[in-house]
C-alpha positions, 0 to 999 in steps of 0.5 A: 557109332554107339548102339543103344542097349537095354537090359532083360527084366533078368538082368535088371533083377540080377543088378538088384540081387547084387545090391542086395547080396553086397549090402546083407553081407556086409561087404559094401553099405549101399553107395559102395556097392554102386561104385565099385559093382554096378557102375563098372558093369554099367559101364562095361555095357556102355562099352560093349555098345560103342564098341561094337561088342569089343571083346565078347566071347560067343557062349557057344565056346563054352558048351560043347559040341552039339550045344549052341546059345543061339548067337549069345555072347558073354565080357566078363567085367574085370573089376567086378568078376562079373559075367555079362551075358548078352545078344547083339543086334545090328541096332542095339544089344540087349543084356540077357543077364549079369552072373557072377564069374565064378559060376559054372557058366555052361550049367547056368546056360543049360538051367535057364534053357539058353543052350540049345541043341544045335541043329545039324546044317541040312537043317540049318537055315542061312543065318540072316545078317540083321537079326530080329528079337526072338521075344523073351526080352522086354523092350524098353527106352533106355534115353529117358 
């Protein structure tokens, strides 16, 4: 059964920079850009909702010891290179942002604070199976 998705205020800018960037420099005119860029990642995302998050990669891999990203997970989009970064709940997945794969990927967690120090496990609390939004995303339908 598919989830439903949303995407962050941060990842609808990151897929209008996109646009922006391919158009300025020439790369691709404006439908090119929707076809071979934003269309895949789109579907890749559409992907990741109906299959159950099917090759994701925890952001914590990539960190280090004592750093966490509190349960966000990233796919990269093959034929665009791009990174989706994303949480997963028991009921939907909510992209948190879309950066290009030949960023540094653990400098860009730490610079848009989504590394966290990683609390040692006395102080850990039980992880509960269905999680909750921790509010930074904003909420929208996505169906209409």
């Amino acid at each position: 059964m598919s989830k439903a998705w949303k995407l962050t205020r941060q990842a609808e800018a990151a897929l209008d920079e996109i646009v922006d960037f391919s158009v300025q420099q020439g790369r691709f005119d404006l439908a090119e850009t929707i076809t071979y860029l934003i269309d895949p990642i789109l579907e890749r995302i559409e992907a990741l909702a109906r299959d159950d998050t099917w090759g994701a990669k925890s952001c914590d891999q990539i960190l280090g010891e004592g750093r966490s990203s509190a349960g966000l997970q990233y796919v990269v989009e093959c034929r665009t290179s791009y990174l989706i970064i994303f949480d997963a709940f028991d009921d939907r997945i909510e992209v948190i942002d879309i950066v290009y794969g030949g960023r540094d990927l653990p400098a860009y967690l730490n610079e848009r604070r989504l590394a966290l120090e990683r609390p040692s496990l006395k102080q850990r609390p039980a992880r509960p199976r269905s999680r909750q939004s921790r509010g930074r995303h904003r909420h929208r339908d996505e169906s209409t």
